[in-house]
N, CA, C and O atoms as a GROMACS GRO file, in nm:
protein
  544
    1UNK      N    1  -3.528  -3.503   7.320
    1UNK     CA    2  -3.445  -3.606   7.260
    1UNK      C    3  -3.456  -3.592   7.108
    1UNK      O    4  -3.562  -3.575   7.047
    2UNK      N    5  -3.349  -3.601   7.062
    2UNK     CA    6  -3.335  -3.589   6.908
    2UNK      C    7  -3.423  -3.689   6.852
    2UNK      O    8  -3.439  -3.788   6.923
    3UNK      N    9  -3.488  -3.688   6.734
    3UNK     CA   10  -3.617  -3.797   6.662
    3UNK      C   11  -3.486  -3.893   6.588
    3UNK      O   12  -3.528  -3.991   6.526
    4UNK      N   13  -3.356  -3.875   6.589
    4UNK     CA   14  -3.270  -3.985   6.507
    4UNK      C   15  -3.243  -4.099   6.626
    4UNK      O   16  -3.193  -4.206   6.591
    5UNK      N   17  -3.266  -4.084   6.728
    5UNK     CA   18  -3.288  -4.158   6.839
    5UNK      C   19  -3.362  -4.252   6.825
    5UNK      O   20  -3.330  -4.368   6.850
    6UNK      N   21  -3.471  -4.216   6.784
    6UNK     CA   22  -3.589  -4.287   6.729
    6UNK      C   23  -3.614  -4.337   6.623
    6UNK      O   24  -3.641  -4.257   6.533
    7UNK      N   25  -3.617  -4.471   6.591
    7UNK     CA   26  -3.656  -4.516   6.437
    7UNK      C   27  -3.776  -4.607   6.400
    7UNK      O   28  -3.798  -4.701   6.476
    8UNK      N   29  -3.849  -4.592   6.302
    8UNK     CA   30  -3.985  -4.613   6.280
    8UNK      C   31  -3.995  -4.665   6.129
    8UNK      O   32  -3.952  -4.603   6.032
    9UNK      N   33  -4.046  -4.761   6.126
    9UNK     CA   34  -4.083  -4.840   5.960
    9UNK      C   35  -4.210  -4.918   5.980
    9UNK      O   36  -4.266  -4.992   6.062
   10UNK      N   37  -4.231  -4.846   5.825
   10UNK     CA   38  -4.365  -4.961   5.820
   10UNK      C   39  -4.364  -5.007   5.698
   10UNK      O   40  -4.293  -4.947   5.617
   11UNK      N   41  -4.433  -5.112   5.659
   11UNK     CA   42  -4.455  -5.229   5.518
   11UNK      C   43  -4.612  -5.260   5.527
   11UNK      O   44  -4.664  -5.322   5.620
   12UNK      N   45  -4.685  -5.203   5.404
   12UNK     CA   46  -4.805  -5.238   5.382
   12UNK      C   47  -4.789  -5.392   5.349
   12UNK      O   48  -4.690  -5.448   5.302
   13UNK      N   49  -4.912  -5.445   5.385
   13UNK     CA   50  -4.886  -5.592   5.319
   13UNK      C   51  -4.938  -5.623   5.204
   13UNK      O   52  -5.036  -5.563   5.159
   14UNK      N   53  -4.857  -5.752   5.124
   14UNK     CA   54  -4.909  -5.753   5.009
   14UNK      C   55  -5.085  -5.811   4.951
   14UNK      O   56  -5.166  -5.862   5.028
   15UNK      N   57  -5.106  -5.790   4.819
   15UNK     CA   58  -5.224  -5.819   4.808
   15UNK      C   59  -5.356  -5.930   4.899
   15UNK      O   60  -5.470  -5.907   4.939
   16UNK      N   61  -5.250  -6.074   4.900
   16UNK     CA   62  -5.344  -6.158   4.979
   16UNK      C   63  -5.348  -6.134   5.104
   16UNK      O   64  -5.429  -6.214   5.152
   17UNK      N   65  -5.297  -6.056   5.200
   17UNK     CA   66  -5.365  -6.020   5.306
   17UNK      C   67  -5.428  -5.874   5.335
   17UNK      O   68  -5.466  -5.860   5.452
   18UNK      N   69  -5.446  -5.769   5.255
   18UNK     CA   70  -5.482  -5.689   5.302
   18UNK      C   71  -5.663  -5.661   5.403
   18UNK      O   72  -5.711  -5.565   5.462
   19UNK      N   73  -5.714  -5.809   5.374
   19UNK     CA   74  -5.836  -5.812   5.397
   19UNK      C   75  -5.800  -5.824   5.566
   19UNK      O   76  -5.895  -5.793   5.638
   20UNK      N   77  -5.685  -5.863   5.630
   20UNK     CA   78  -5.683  -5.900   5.752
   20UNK      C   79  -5.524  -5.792   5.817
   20UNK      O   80  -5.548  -5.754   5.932
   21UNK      N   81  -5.401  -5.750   5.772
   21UNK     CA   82  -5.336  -5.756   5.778
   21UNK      C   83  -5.329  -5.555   5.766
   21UNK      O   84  -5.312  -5.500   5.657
   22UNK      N   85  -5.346  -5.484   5.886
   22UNK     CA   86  -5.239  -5.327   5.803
   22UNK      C   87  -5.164  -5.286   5.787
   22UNK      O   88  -5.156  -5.184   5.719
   23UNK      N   89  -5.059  -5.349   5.846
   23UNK     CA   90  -4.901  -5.291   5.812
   23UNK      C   91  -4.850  -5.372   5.931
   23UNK      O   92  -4.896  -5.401   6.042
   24UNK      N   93  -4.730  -5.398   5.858
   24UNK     CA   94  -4.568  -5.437   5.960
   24UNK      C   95  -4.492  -5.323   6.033
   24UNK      O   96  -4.475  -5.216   5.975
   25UNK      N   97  -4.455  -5.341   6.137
   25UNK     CA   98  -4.399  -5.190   6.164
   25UNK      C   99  -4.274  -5.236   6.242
   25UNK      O  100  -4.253  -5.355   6.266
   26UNK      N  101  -4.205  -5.149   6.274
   26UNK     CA  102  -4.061  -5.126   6.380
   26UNK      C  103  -4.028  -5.011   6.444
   26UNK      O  104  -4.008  -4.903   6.388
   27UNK      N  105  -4.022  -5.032   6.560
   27UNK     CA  106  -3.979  -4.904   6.602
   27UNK      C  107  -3.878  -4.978   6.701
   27UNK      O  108  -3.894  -5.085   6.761
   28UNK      N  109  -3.735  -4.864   6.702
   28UNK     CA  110  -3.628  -4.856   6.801
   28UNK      C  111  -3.608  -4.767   6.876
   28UNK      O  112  -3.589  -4.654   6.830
   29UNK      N  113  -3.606  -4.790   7.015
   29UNK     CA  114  -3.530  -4.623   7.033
   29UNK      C  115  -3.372  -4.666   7.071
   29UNK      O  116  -3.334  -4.750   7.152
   30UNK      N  117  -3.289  -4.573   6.977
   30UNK     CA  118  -3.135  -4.620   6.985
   30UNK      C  119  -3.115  -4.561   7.100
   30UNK      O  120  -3.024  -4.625   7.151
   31UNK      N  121  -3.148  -4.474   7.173
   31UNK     CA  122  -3.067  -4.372   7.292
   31UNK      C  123  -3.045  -4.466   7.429
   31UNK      O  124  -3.039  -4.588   7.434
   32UNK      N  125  -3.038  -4.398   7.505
   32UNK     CA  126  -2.992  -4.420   7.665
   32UNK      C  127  -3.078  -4.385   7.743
   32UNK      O  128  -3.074  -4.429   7.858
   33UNK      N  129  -3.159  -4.314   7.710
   33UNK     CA  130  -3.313  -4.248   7.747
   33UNK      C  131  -3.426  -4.311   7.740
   33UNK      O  132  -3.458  -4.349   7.628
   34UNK      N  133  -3.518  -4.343   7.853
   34UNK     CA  134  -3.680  -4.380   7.813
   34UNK      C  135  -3.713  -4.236   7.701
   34UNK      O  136  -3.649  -4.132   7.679
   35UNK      N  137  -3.858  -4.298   7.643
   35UNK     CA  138  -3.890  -4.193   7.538
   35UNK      C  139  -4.038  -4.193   7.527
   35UNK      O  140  -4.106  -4.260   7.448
   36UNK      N  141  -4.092  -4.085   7.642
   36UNK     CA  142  -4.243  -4.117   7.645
   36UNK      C  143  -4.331  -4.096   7.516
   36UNK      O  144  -4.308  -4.019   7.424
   37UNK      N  145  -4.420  -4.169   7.529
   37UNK     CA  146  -4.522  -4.139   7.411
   37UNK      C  147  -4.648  -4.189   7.455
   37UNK      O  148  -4.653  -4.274   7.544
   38UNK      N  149  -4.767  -4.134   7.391
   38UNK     CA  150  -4.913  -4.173   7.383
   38UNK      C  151  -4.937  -4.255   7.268
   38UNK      O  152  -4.905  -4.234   7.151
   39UNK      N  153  -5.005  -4.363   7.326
   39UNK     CA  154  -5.102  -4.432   7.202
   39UNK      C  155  -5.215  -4.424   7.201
   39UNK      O  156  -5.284  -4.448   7.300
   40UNK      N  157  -5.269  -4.380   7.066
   40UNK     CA  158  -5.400  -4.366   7.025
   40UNK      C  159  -5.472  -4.472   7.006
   40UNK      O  160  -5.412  -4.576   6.981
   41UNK      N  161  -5.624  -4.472   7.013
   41UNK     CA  162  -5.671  -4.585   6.981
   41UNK      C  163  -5.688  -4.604   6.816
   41UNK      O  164  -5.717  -4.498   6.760
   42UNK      N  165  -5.679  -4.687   6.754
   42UNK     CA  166  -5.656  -4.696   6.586
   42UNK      C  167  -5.759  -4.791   6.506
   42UNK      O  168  -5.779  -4.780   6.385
   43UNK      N  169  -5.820  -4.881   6.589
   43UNK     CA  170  -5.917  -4.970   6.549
   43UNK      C  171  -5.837  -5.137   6.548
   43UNK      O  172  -5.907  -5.238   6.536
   44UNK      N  173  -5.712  -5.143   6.560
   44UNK     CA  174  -5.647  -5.289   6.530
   44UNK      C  175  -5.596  -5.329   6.654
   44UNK      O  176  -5.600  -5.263   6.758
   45UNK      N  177  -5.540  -5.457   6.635
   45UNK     CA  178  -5.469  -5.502   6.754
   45UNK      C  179  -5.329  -5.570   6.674
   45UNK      O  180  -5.329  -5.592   6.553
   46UNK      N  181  -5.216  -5.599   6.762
   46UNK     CA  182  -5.095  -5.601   6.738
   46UNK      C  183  -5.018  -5.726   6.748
   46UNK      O  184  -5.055  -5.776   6.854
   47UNK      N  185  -4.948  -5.786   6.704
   47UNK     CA  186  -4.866  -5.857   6.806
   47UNK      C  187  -4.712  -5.843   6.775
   47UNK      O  188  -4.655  -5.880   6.673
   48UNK      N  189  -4.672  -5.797   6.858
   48UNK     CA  190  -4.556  -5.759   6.913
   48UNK      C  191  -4.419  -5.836   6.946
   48UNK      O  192  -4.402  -5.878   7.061
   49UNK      N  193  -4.310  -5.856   6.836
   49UNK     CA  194  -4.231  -5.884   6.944
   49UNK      C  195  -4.124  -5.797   6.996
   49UNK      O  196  -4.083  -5.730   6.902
   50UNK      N  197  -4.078  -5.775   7.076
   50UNK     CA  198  -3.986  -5.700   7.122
   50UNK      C  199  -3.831  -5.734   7.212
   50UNK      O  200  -3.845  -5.846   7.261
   51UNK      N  201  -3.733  -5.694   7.238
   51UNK     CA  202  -3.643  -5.715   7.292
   51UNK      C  203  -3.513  -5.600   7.318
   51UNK      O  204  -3.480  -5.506   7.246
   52UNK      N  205  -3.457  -5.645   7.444
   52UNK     CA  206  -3.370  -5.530   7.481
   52UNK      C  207  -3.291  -5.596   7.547
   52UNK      O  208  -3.319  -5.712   7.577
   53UNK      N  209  -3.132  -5.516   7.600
   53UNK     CA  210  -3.000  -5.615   7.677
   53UNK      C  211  -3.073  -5.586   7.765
   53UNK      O  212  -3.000  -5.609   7.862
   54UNK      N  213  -3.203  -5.539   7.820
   54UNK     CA  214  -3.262  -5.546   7.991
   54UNK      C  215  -3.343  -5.670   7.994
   54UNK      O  216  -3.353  -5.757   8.081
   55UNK      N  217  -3.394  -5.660   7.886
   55UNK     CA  218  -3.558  -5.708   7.915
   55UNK      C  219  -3.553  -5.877   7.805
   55UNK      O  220  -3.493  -5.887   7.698
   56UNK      N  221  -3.596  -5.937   7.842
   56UNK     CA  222  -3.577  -6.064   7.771
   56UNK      C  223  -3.642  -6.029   7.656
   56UNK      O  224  -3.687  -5.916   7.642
   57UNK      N  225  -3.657  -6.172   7.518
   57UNK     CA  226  -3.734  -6.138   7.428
   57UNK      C  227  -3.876  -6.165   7.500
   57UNK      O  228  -3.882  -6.204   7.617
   58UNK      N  229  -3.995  -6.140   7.417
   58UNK     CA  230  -4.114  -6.177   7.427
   58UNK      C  231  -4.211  -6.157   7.306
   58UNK      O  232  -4.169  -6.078   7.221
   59UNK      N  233  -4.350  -6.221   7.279
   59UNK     CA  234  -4.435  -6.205   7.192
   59UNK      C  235  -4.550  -6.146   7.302
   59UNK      O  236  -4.570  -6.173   7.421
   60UNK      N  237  -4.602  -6.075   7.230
   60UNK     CA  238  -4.722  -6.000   7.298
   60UNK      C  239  -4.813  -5.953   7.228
   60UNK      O  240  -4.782  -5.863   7.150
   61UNK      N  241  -4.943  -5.996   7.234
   61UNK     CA  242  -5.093  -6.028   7.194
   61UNK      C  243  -5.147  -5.859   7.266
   61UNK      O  244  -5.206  -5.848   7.373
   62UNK      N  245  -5.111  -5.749   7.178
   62UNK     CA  246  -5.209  -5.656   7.260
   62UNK      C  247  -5.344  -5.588   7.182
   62UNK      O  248  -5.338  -5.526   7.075
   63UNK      N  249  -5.442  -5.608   7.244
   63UNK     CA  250  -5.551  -5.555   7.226
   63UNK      C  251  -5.608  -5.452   7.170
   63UNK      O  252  -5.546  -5.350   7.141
   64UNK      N  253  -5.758  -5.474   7.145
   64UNK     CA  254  -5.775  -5.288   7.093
   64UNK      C  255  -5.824  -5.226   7.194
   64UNK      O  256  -5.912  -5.260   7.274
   65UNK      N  257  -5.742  -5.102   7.183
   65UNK     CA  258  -5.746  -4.952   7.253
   65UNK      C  259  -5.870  -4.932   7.259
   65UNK      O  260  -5.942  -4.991   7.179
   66UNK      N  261  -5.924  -4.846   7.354
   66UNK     CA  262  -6.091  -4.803   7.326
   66UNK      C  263  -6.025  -4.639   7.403
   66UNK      O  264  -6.108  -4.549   7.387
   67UNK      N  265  -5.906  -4.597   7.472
   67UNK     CA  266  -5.838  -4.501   7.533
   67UNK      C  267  -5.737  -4.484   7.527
   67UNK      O  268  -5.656  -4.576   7.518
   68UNK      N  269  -5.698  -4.339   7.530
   68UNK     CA  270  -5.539  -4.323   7.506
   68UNK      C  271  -5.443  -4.371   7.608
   68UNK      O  272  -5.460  -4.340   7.726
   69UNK      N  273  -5.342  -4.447   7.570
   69UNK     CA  274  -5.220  -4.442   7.669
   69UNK      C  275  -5.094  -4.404   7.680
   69UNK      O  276  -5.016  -4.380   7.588
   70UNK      N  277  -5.075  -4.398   7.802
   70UNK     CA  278  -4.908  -4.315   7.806
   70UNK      C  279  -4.847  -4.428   7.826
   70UNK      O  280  -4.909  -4.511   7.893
   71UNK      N  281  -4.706  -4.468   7.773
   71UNK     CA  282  -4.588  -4.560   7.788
   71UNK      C  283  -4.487  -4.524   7.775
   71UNK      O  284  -4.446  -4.408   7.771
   72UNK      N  285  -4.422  -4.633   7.766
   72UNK     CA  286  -4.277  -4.579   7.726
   72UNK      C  287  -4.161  -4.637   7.669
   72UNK      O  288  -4.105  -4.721   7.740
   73UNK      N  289  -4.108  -4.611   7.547
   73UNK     CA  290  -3.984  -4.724   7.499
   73UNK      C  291  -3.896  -4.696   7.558
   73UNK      O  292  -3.856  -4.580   7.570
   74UNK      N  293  -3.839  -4.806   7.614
   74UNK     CA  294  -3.706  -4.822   7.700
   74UNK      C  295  -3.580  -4.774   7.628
   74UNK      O  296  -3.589  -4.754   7.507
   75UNK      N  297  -3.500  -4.760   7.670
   75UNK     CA  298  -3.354  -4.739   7.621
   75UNK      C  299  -3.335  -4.796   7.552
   75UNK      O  300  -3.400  -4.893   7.590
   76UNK      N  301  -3.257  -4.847   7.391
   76UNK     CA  302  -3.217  -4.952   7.324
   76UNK      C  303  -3.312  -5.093   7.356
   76UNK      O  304  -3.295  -5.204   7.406
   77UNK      N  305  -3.421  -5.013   7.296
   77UNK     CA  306  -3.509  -5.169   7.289
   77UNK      C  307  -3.573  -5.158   7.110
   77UNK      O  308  -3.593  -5.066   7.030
   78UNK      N  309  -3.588  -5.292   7.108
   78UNK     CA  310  -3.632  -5.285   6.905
   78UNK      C  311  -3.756  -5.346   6.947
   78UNK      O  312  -3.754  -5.425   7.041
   79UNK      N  313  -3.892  -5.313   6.873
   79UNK     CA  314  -4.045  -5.360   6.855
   79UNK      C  315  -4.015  -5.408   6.705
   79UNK      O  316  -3.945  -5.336   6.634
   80UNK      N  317  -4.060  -5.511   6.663
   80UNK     CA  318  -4.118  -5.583   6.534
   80UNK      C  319  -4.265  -5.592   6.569
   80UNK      O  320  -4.306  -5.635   6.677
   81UNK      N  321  -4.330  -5.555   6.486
   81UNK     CA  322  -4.475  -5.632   6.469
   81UNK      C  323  -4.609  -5.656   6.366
   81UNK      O  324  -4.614  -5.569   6.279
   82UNK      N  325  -4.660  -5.704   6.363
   82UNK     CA  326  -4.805  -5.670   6.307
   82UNK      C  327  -4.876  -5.602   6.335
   82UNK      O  328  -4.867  -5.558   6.450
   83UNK      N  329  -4.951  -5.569   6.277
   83UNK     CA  330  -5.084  -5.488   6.323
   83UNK      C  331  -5.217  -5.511   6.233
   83UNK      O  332  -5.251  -5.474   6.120
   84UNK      N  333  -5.273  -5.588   6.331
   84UNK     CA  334  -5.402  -5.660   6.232
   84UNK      C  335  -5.544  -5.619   6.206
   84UNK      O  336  -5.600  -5.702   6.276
   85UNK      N  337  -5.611  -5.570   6.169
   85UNK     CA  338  -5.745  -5.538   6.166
   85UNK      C  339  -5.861  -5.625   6.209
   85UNK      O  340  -5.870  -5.748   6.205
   86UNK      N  341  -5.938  -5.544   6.246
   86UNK     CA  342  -6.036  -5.565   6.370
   86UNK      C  343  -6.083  -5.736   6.351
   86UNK      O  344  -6.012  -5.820   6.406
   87UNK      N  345  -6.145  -5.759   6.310
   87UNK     CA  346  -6.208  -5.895   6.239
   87UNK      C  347  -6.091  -6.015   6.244
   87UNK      O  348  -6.114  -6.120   6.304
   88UNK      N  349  -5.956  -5.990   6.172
   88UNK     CA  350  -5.872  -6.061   6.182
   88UNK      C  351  -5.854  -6.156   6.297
   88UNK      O  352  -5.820  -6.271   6.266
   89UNK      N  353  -5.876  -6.120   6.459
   89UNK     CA  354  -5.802  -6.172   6.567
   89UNK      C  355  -5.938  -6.320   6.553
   89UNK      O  356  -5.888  -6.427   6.589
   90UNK      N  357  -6.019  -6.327   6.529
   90UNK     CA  358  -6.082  -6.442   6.570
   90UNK      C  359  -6.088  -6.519   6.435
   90UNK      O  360  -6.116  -6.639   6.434
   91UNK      N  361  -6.060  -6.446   6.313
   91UNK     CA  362  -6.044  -6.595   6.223
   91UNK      C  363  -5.877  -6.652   6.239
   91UNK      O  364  -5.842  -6.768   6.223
   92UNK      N  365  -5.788  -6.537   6.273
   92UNK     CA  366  -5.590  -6.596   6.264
   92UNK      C  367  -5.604  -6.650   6.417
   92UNK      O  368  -5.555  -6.761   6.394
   93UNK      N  369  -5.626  -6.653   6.519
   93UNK     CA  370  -5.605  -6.645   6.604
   93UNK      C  371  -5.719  -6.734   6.726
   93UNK      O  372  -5.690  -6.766   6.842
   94UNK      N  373  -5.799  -6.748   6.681
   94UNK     CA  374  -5.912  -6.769   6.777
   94UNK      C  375  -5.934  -6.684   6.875
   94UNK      O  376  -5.932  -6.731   6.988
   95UNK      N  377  -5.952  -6.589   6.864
   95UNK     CA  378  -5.916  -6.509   7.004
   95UNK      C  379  -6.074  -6.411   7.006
   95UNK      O  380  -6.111  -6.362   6.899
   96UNK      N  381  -6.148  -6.392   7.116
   96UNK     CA  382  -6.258  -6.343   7.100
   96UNK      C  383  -6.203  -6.162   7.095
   96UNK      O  384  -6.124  -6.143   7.188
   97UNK      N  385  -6.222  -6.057   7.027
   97UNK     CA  386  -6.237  -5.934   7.038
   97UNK      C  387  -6.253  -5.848   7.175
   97UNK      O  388  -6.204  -5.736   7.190
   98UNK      N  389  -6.312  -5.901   7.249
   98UNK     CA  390  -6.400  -5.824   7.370
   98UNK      C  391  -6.280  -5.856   7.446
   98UNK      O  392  -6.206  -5.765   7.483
   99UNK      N  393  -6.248  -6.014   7.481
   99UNK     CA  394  -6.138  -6.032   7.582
   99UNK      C  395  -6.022  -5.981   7.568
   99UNK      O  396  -5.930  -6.046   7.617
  100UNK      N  397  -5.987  -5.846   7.495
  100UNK     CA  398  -5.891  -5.822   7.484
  100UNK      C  399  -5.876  -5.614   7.464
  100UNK      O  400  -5.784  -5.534   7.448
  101UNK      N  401  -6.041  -5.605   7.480
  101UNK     CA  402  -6.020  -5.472   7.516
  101UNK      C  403  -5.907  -5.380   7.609
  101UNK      O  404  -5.916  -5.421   7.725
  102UNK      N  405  -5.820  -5.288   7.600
  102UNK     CA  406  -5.787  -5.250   7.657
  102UNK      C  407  -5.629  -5.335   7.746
  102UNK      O  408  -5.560  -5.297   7.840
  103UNK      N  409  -5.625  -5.418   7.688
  103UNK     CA  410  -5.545  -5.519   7.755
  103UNK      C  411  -5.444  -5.604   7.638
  103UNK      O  412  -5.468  -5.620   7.518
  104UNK      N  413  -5.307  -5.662   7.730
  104UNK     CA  414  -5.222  -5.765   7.666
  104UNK      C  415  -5.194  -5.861   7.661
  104UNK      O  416  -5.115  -5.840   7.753
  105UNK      N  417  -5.178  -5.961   7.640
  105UNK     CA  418  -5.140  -6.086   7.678
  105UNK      C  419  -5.016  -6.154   7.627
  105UNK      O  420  -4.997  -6.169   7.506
  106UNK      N  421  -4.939  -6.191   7.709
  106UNK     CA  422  -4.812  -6.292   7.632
  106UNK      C  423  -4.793  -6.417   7.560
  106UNK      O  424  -4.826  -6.530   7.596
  107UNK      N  425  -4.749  -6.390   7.476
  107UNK     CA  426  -4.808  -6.519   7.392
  107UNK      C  427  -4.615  -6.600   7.412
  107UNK      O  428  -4.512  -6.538   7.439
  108UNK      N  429  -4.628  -6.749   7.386
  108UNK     CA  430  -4.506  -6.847   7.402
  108UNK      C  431  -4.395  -6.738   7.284
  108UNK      O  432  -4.399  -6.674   7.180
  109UNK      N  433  -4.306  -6.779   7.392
  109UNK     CA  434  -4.164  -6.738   7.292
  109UNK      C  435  -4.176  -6.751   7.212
  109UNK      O  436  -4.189  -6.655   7.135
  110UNK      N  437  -4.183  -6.882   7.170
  110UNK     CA  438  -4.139  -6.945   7.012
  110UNK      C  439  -4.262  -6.903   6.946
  110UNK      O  440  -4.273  -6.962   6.839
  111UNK      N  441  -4.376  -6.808   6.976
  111UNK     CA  442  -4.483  -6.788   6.860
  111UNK      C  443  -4.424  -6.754   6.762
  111UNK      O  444  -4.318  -6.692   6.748
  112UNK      N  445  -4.532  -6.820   6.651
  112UNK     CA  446  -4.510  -6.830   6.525
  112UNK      C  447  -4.390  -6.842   6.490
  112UNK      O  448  -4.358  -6.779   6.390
  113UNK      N  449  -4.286  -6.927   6.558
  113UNK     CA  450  -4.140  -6.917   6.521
  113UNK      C  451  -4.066  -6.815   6.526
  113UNK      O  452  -3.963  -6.838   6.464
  114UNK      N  453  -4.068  -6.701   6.574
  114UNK     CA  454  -4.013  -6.595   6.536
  114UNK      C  455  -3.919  -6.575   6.672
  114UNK      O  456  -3.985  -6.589   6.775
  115UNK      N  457  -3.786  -6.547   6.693
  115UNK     CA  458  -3.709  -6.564   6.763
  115UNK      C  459  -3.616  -6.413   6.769
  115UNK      O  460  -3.625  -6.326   6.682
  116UNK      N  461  -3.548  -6.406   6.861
  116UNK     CA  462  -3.507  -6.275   6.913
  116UNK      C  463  -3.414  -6.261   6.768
  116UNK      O  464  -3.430  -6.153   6.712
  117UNK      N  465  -3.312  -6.361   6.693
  117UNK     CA  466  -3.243  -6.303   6.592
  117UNK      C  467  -3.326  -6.255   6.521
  117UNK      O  468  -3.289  -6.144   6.480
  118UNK      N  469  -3.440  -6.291   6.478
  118UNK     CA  470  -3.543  -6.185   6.394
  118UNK      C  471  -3.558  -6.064   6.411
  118UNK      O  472  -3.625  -5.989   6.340
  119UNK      N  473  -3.496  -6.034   6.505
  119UNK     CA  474  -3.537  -5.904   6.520
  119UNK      C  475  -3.423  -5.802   6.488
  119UNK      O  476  -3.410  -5.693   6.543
  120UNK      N  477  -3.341  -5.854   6.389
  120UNK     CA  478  -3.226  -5.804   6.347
  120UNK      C  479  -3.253  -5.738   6.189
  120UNK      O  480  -3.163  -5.667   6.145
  121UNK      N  481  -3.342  -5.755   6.125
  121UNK     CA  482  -3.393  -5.772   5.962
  121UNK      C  483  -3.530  -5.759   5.998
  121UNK      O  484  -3.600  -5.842   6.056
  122UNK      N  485  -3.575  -5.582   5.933
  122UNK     CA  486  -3.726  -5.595   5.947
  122UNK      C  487  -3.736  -5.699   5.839
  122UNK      O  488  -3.771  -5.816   5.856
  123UNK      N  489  -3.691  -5.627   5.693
  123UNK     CA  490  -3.751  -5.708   5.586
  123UNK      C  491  -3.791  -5.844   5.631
  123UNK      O  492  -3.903  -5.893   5.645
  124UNK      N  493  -3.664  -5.897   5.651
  124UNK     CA  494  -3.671  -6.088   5.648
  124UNK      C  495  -3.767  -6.108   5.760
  124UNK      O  496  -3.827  -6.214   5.741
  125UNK      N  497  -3.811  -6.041   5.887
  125UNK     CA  498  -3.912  -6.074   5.961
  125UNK      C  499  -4.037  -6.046   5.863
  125UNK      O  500  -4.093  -6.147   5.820
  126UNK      N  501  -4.075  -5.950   5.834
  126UNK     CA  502  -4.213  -5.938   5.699
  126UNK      C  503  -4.208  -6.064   5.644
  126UNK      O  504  -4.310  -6.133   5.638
  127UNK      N  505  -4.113  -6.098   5.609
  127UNK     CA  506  -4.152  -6.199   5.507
  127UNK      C  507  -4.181  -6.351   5.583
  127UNK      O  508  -4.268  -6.432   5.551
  128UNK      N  509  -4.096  -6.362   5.676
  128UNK     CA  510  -4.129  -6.497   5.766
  128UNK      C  511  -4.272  -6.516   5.812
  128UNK      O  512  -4.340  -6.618   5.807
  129UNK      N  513  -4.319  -6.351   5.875
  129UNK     CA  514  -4.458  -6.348   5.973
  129UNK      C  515  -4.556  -6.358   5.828
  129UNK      O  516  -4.668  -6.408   5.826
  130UNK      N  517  -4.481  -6.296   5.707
  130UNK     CA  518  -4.586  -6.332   5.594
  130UNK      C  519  -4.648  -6.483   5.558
  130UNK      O  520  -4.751  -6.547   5.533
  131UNK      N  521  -4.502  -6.487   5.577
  131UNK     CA  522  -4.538  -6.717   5.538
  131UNK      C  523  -4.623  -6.741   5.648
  131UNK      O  524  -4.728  -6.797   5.617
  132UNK      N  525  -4.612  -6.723   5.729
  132UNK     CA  526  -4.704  -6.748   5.845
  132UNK      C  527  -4.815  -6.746   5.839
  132UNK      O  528  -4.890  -6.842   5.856
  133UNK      N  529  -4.860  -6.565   5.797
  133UNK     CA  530  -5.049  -6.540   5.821
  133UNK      C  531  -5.057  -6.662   5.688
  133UNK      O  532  -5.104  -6.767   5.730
  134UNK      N  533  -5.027  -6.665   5.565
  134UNK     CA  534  -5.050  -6.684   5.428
  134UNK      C  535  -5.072  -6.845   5.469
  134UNK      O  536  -5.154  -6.901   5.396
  135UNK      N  537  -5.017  -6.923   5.565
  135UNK     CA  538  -5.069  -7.061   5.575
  135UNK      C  539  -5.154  -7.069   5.682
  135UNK      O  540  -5.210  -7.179   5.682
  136UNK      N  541  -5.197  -6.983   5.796
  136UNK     CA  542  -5.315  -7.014   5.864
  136UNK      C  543  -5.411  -7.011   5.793
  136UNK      O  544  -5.522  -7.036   5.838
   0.00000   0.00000   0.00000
């Protein structure tokens, strides 16, 4: 499959979060095709929202990797997300580290406000999920 199929962005964050915060990212795959890939383990955990005309929206709380995995982006589906560093999940989040080895969890639609039109504008999502971490 051609890599223009595929589209990928990232946004370092600005100064006041870099202590918790490594980058914003997006990935699409525009095609008609699943598009396998491996994920590495990286040291952070994510949260995710994603959406596709198959698959409803959702927020998703996924964990840190300790092993590689195989997945797969669906046909015309868009990922927005964070990606937070290690320490981060239990001061933003309450969330213990361990319970989330290897694993995902769904977090409410409406987390952090962020709604399927968001997912139309990386920028303007950066900046919403920014207001966000910046007042927890």
């Amino acid at each position: 499959m051609p890599t223009a199929d595929i589209e990928w962005k990232t946004i370092k964050p600005p100064e006041p979060l870099t202590n918790f915060v490594k980058s914003f990212w997006m990935l699409a795959n525009h095609s008609d095709q699943n598009h396998h890939i491996v994920i590495l383990p990286d040291g952070r955990f994510d949260i995710i929202f994603s959406w596709s005309e198959k698959t409803p929206f959702r927020a998703t709380l996924k964990g840190l990797d300790i092993e590689p995995e195989q997945t797969t982006i669906p046909p015309d589906t868009i990922f927005f997300a964070v990606s937070f560093k290690l320490l981060a999940i239990e001061y933003l989040l309450d969330e213990k580290v361990n319970s989330l080895l290897n694993e995902g969890i769904r977090l409410p639609t409406d987390f952090w406000g962020i709604t399927r039109d968001d997912l139309t504008d990386f920028d303007a999502f950066c900046k919403k999920v920014l207001q966000k971490c910046l007042r927890s």
